[in-house]
Residue frames relative to the residue before (quaternion, step in Angstrom):
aa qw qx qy qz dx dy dz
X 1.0000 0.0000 0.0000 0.0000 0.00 0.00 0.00
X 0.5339 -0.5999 0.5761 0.1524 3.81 -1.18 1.21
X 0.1415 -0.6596 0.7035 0.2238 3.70 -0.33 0.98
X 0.1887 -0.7478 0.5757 0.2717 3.91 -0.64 0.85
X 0.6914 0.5945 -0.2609 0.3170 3.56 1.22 -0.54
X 0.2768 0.8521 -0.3512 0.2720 3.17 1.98 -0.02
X 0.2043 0.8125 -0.5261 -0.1459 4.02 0.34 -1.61
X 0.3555 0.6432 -0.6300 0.2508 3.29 1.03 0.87
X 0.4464 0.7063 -0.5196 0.1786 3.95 0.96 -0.20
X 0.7995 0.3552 -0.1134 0.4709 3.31 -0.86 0.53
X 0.2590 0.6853 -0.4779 0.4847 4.01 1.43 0.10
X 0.1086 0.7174 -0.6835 -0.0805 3.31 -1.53 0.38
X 0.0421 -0.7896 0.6085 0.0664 3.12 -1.48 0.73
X 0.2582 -0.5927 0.5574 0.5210 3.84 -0.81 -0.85
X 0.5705 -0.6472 0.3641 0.3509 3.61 -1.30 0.72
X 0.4785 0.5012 -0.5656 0.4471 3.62 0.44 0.43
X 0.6149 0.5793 -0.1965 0.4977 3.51 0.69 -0.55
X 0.7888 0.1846 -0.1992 0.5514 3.56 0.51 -0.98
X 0.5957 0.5861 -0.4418 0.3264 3.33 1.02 -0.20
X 0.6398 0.5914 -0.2837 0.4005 3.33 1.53 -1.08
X 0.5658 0.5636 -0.3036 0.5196 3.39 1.12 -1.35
X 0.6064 0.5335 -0.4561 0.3737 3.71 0.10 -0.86
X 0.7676 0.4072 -0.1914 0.4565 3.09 -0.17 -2.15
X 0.5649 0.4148 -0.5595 0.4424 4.29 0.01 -0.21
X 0.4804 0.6137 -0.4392 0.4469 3.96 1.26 -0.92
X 0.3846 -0.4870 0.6385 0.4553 3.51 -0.05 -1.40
X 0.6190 0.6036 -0.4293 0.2610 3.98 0.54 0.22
X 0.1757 -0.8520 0.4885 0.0676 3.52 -0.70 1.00
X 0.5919 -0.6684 0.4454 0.0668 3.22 -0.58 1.53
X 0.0709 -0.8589 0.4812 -0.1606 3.75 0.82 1.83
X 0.8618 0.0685 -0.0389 0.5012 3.33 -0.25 -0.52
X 0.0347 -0.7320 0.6740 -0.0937 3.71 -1.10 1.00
X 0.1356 0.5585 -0.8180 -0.0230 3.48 -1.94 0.17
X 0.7560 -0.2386 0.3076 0.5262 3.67 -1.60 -0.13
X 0.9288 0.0513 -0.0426 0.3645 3.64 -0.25 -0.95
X 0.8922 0.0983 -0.2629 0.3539 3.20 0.92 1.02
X 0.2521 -0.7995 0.5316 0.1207 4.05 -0.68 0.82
X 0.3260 -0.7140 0.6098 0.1100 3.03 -1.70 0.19
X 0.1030 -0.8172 0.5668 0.0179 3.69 -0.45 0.88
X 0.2328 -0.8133 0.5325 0.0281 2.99 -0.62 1.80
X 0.0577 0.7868 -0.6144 0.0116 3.72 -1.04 -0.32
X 0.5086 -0.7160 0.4783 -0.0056 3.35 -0.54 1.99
X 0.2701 0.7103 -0.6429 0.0958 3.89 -0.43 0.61
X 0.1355 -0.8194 0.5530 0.0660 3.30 -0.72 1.26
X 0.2876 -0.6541 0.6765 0.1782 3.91 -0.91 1.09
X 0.2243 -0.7732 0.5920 0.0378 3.39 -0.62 1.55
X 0.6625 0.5410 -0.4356 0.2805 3.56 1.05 0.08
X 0.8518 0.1687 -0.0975 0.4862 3.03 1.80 -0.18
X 0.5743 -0.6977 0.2918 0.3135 2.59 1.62 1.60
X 0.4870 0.3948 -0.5854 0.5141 4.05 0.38 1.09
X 0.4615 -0.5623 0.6824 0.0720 2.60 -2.21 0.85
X 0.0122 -0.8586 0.5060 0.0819 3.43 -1.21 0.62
X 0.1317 -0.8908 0.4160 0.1267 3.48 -0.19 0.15
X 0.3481 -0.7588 0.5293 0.1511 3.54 -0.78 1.43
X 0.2175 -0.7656 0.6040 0.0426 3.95 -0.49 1.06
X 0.0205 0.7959 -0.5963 -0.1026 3.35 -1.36 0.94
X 0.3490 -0.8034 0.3885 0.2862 3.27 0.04 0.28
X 0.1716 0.8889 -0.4132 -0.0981 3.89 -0.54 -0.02
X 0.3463 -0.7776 0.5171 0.0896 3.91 -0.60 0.97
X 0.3278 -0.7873 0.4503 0.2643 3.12 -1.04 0.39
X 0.4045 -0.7055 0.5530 0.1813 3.54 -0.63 0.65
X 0.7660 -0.3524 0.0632 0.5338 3.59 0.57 -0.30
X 0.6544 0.4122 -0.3757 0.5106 3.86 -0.97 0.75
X 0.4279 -0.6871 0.5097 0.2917 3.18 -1.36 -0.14
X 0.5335 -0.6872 0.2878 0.4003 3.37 -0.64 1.06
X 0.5033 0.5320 -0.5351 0.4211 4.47 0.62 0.16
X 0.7770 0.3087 -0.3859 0.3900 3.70 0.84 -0.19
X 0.5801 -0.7107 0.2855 0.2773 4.02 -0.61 1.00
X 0.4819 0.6491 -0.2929 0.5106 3.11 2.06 -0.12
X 0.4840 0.6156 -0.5304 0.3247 3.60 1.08 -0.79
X 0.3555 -0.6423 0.6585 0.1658 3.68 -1.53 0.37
X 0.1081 0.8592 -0.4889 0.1053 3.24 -0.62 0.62
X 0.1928 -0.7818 0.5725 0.1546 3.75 -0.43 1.33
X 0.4302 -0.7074 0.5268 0.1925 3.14 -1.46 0.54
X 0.3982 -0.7449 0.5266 0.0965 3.43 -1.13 1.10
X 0.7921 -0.2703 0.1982 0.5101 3.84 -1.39 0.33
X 0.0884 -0.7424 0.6455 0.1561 3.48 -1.39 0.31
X 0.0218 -0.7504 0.6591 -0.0447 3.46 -0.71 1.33
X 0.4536 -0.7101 0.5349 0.0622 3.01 -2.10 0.14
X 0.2704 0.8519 -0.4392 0.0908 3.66 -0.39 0.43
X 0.5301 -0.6209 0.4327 0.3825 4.01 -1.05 1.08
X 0.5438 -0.4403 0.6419 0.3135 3.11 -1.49 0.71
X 0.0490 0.6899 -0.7221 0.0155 3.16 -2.16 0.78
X 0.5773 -0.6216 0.3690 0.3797 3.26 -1.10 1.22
X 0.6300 -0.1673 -0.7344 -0.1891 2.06 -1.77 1.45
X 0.7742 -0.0845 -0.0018 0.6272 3.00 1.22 0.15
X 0.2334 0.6741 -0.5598 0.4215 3.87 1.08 1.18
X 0.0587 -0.6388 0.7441 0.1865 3.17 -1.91 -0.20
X 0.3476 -0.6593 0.6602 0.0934 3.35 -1.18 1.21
X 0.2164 -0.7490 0.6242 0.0500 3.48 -1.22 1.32
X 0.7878 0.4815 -0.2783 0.2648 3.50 0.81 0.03
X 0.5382 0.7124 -0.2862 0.3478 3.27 1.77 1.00
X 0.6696 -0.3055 0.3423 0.5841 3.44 -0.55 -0.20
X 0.2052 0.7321 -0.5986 -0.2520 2.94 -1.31 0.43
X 0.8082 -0.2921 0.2690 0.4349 4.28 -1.22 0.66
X 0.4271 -0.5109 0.7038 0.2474 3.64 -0.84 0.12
X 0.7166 0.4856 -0.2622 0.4265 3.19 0.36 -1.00
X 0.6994 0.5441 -0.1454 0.4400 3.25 0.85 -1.10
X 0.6813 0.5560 -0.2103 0.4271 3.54 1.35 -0.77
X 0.6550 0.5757 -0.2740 0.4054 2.82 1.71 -1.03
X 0.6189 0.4542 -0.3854 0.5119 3.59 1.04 -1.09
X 0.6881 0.4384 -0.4987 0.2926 3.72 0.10 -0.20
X 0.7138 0.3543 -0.2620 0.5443 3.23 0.98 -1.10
X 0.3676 0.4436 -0.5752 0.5807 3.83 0.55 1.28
X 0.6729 0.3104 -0.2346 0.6292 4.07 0.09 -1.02
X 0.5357 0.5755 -0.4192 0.4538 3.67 0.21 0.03
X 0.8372 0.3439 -0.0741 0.4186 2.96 0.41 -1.34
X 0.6632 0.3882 -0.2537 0.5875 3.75 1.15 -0.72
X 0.5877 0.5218 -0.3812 0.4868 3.60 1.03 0.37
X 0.5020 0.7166 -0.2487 0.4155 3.32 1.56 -0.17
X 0.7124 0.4857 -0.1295 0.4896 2.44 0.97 -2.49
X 0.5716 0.6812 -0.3604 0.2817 3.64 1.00 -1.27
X 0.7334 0.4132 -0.1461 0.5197 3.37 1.15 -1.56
X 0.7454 0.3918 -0.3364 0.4215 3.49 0.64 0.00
X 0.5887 0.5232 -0.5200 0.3306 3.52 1.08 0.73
């Protein structure tokens, strides 16, 4: 699911920068190649024992993404439950509960990049 309320689309940083800001978030920086990453973030719904995971996408704008100078703008941020073995299904419910903590890390990930 597309968080449509997100507006992180289109953000730019360099990745020393977004990498740092992330991780103080709690987001860990999972998949990579030269000109794009993927920023992952773990939100567990303890009433019913499922895992979920908030996805950011990012591109590079210029450089390549091993040097901390690369620039890089950030793309949609969606959401989706973990499935065995290790997928994530974007087309389910997700928790109230669950929406909220993203769109909280959503938001202070904003504020982060806009100071």
């Amino acid at each position: 699911m597309i968080i449509e309320t997100a507006n992180l689309k289109g953000l730019k940083s360099d990745l020393a920068h977004l990498d740092e800001v992330t991780s103080k978030l709690g987001f860990v920086r999972w998949q990579w190649e030269y000109y794009r990453a993927t920023y992952d973030l773990k939100i567990e719904d303890r009433t019913q024992k499922d895992e979920y995971f908030l996805r950011i996408n990012a591109r590079v704008e210029s450089g390549k993404l091993e040097s901390p100078y690369a620039i890089l703008y950030l793309e949609e941020a969606y959401i989706g439950k973990t499935t065995f073995p290790h997928g994530l299904a974007y087309d389910v419910p997700i928790p109230v509960s669950v929406t909220k903590i993203a769109e909280q890390k959503i938001g202070q990930l904003q504020q982060l990049l806009s100071e």
